[in-house]
mmCIF file of the C-alpha atoms, coordinates in Angstrom:
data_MODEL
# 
_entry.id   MODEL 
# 
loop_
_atom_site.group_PDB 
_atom_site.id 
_atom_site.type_symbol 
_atom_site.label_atom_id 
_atom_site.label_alt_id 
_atom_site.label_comp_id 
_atom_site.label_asym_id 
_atom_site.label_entity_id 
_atom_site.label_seq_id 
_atom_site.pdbx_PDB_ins_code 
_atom_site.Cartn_x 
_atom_site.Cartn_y 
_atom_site.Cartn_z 
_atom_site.occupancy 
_atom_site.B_iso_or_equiv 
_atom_site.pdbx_formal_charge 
_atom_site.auth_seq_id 
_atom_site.auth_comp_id 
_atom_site.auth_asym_id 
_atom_site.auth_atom_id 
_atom_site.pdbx_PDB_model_num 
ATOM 1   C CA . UNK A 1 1   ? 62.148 -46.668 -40.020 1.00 0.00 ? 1   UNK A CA 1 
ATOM 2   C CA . UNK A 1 2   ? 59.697 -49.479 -41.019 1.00 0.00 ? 2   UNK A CA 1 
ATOM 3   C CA . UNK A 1 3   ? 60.220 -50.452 -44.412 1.00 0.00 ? 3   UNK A CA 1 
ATOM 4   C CA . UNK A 1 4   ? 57.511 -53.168 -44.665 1.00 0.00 ? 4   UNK A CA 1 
ATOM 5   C CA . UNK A 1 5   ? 54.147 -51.660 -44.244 1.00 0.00 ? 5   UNK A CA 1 
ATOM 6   C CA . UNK A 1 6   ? 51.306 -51.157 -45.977 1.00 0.00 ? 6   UNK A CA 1 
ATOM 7   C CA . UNK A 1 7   ? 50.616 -52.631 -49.568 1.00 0.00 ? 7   UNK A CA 1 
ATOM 8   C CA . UNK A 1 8   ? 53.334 -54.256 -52.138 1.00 0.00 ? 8   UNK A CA 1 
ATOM 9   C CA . UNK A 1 9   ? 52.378 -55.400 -55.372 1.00 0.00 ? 9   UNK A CA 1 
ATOM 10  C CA . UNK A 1 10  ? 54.059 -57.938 -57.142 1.00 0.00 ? 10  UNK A CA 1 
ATOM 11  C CA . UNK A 1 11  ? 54.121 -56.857 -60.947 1.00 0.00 ? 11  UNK A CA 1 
ATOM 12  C CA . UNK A 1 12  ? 54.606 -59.435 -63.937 1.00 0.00 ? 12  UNK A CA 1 
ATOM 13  C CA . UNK A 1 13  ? 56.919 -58.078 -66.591 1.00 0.00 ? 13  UNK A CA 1 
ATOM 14  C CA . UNK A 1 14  ? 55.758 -56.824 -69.916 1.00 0.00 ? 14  UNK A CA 1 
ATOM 15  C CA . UNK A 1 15  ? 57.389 -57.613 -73.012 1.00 0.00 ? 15  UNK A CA 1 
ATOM 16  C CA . UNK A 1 16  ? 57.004 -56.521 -76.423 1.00 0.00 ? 16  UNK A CA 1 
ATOM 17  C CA . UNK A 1 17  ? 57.985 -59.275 -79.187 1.00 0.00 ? 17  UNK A CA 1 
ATOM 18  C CA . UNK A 1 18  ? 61.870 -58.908 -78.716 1.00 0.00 ? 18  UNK A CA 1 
ATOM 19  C CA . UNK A 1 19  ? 62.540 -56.848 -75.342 1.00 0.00 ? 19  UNK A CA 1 
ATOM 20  C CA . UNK A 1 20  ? 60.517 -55.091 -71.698 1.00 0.00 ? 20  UNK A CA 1 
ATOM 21  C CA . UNK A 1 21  ? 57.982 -53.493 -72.551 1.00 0.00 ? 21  UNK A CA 1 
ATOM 22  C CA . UNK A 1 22  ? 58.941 -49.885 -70.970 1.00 0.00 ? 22  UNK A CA 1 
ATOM 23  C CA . UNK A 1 23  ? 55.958 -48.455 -71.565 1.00 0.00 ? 23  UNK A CA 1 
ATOM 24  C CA . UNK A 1 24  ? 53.435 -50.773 -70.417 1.00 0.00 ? 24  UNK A CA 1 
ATOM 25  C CA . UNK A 1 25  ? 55.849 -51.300 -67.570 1.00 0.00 ? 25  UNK A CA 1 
ATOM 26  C CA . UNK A 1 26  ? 55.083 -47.455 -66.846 1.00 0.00 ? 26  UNK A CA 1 
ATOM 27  C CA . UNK A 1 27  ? 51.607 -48.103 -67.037 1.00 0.00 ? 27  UNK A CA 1 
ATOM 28  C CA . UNK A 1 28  ? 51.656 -50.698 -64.494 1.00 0.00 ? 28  UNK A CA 1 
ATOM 29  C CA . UNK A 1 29  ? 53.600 -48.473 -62.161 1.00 0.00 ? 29  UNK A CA 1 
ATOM 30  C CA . UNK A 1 30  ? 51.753 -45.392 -62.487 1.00 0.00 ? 30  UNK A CA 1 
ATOM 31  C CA . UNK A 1 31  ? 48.584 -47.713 -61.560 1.00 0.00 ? 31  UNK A CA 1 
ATOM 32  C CA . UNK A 1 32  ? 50.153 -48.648 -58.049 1.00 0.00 ? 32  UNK A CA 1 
ATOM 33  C CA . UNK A 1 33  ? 50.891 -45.464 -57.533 1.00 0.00 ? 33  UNK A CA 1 
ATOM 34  C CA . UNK A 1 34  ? 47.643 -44.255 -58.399 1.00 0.00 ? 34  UNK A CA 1 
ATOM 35  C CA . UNK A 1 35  ? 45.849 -47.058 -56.268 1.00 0.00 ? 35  UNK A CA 1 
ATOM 36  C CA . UNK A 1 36  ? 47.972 -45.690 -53.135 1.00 0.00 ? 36  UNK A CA 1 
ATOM 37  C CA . UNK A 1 37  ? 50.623 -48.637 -52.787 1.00 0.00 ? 37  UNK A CA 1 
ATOM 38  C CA . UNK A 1 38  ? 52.968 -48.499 -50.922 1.00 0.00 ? 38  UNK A CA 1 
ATOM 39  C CA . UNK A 1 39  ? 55.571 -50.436 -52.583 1.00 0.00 ? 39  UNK A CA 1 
ATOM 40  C CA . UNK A 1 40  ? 56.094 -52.780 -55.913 1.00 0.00 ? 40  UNK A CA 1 
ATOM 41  C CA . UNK A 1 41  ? 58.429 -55.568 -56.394 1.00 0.00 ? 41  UNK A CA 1 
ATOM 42  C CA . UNK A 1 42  ? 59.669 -56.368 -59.532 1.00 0.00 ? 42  UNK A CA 1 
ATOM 43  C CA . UNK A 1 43  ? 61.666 -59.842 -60.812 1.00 0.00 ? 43  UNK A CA 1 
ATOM 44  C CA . UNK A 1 44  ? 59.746 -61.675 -58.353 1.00 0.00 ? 44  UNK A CA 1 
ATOM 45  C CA . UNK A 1 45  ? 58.270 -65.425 -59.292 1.00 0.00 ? 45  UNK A CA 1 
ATOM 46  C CA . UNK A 1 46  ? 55.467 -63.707 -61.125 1.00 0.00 ? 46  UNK A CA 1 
ATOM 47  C CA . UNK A 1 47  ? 57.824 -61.211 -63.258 1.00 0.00 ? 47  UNK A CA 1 
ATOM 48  C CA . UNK A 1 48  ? 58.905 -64.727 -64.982 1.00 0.00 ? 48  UNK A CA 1 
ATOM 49  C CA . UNK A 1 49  ? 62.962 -63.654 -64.225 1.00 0.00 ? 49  UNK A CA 1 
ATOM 50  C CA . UNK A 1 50  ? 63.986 -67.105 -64.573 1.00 0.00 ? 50  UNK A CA 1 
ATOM 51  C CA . UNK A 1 51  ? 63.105 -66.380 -68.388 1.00 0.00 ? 51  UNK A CA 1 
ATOM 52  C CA . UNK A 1 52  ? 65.423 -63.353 -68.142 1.00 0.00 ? 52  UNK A CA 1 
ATOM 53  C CA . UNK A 1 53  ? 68.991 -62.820 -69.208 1.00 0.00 ? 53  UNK A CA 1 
ATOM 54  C CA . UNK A 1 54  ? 70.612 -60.503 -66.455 1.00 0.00 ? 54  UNK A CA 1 
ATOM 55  C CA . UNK A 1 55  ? 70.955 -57.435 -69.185 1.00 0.00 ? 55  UNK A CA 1 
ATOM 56  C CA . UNK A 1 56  ? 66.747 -57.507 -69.002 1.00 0.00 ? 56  UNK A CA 1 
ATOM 57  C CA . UNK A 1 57  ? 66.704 -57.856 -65.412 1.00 0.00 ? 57  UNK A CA 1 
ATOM 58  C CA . UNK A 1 58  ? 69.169 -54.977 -64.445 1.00 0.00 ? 58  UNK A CA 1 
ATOM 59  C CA . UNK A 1 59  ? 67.160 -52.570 -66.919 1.00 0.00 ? 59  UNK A CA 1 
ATOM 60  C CA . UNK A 1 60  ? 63.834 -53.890 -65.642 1.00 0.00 ? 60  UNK A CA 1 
ATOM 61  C CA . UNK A 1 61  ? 65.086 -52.560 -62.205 1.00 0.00 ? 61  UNK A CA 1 
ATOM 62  C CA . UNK A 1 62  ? 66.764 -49.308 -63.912 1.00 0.00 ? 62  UNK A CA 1 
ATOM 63  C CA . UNK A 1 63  ? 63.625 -48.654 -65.690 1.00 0.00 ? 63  UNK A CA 1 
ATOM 64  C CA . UNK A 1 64  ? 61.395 -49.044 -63.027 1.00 0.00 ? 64  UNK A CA 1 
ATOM 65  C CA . UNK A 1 65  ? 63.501 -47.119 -60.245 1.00 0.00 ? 65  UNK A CA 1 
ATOM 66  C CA . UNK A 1 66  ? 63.279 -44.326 -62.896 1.00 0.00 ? 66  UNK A CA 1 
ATOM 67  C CA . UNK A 1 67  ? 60.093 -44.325 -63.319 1.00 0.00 ? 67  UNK A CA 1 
ATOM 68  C CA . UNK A 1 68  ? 59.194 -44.200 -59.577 1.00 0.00 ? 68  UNK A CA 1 
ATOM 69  C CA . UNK A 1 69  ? 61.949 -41.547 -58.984 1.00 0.00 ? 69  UNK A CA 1 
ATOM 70  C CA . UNK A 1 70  ? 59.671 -38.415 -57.251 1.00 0.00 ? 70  UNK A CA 1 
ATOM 71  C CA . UNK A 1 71  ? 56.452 -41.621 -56.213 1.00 0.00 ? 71  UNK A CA 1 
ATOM 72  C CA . UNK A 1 72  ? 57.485 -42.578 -52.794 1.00 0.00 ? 72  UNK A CA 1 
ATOM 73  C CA . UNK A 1 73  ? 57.049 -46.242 -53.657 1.00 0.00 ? 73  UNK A CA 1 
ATOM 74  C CA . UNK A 1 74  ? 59.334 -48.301 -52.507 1.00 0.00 ? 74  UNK A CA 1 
ATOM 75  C CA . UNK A 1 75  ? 60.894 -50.623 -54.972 1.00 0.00 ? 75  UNK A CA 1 
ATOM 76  C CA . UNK A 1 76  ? 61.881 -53.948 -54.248 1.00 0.00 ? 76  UNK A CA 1 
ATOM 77  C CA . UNK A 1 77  ? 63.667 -56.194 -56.930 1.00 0.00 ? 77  UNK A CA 1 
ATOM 78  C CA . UNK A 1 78  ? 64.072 -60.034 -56.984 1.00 0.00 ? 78  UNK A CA 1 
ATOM 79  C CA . UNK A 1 79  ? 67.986 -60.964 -56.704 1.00 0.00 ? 79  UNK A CA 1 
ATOM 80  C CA . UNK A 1 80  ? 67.714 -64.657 -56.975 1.00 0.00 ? 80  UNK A CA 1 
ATOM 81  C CA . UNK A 1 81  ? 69.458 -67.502 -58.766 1.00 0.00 ? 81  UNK A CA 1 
ATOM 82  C CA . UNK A 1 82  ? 71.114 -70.599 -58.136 1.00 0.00 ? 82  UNK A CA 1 
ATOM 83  C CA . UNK A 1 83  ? 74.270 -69.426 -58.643 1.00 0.00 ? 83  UNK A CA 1 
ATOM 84  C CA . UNK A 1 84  ? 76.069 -67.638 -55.563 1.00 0.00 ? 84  UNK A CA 1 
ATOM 85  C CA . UNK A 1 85  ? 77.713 -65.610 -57.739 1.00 0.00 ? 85  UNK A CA 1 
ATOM 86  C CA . UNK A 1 86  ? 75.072 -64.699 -60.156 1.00 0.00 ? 86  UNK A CA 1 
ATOM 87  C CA . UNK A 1 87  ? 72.401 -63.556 -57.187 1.00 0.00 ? 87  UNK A CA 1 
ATOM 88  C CA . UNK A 1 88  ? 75.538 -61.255 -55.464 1.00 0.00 ? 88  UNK A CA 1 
ATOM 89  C CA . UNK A 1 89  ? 75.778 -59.917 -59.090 1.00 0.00 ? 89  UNK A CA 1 
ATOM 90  C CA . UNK A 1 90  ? 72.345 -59.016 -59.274 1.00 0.00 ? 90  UNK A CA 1 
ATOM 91  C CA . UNK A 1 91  ? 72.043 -57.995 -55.916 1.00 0.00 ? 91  UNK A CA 1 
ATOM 92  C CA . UNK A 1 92  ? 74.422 -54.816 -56.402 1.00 0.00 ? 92  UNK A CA 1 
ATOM 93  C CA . UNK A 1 93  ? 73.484 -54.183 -59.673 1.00 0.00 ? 93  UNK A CA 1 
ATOM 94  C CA . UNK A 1 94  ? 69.839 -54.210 -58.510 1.00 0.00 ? 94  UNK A CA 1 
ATOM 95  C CA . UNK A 1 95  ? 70.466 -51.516 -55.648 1.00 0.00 ? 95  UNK A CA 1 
ATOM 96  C CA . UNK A 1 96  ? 73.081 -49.831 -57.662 1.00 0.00 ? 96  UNK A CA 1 
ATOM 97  C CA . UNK A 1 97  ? 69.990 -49.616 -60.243 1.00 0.00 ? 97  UNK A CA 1 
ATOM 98  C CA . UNK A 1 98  ? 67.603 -48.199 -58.173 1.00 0.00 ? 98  UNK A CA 1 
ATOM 99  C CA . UNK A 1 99  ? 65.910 -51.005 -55.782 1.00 0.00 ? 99  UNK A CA 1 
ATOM 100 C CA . UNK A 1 100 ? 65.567 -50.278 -52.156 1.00 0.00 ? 100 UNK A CA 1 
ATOM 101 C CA . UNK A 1 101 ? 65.596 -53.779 -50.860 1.00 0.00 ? 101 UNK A CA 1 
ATOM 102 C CA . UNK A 1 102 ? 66.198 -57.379 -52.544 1.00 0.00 ? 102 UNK A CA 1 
ATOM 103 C CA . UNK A 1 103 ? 64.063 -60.499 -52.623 1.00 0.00 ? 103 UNK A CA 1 
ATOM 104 C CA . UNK A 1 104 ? 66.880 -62.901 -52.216 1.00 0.00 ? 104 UNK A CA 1 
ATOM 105 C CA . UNK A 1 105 ? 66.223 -66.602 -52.066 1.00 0.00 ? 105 UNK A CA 1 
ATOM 106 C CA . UNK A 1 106 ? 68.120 -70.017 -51.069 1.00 0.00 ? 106 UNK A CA 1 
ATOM 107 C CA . UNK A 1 107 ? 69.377 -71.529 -54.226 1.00 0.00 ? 107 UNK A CA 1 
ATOM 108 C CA . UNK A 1 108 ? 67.267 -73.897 -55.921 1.00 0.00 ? 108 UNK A CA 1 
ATOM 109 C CA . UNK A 1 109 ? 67.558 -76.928 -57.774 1.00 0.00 ? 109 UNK A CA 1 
ATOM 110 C CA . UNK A 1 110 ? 71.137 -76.935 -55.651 1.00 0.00 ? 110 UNK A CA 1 
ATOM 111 C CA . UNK A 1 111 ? 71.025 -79.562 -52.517 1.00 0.00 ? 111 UNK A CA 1 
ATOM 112 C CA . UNK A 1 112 ? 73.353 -76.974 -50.289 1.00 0.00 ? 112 UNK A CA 1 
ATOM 113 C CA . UNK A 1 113 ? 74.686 -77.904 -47.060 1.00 0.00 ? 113 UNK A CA 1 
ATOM 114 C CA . UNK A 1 114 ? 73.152 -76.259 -43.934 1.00 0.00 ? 114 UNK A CA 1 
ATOM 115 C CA . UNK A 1 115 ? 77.046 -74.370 -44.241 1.00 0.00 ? 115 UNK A CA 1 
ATOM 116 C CA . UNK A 1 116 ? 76.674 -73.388 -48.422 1.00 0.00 ? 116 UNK A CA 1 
ATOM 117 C CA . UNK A 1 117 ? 73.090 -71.871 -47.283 1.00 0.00 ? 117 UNK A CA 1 
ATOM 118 C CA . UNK A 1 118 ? 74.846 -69.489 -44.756 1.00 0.00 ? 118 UNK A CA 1 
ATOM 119 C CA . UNK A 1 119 ? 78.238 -69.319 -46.848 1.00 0.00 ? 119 UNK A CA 1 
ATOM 120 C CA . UNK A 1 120 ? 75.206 -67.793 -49.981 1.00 0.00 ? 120 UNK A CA 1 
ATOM 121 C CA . UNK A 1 121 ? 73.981 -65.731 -47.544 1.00 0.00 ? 121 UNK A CA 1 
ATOM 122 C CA . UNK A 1 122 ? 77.155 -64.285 -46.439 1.00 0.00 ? 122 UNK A CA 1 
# 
């Protein structure tokens, strides 16, 4: 099975005053869909997760993986941090949530060794 082909959006994240906006975060989706995507990924650099406490993140992916359910879009969420920990964390919580693949990233801000890259990998 090919996962990556076709179209994937990368969607910012909406907030209202205090929290994700859910509905406009709907809207967004529904949009993709509508446009004939084929997949969206959420918590990316443009969904602003470094501005994110890991609560918002995990029901940013919950939300959206619900609101997909039935689409066939594919929904990929962003899994990254700086922390080792943190990112393996996210990681299951994010495909425990709902995603269907992870953007995962090399730590940054951290000078790892060529071995701490593989060891945050692994």
């Amino acid at each position: 099975m090919q996962f990556f082909k076709g179209v994937c959006t990368a969607l910012s994240t909406p907030f209202t005053k205090d929290d994700v906006n859910v509905r406009t975060l709907e809207e967004l989706l529904e949009r993709q869909w509508e446009a004939g995507v084929d997949a969206v990924a959420v918590l990316g650099t443009t969904g602003e997760p470094s501005t994110m406490s890991l609560e918002e993140k995990i029901f940013t992916v919950k939300s959206a993986a619900e609101i997909l359910r039935g689409t066939g879009l594919k929904l990929i969420a962003g899994a990254g941090s700086n922390s080792t920990d943190e990112a393996v964390h996210l990681a299951r919580a994010c495909e425990y949530a709902g995603a269907q693949a992870l953007l995962v990233v090399t730590p940054y801000y951290n000078k790892a060794t060529g071995r701490g890259v593989i060891r945050h990998y692994d």
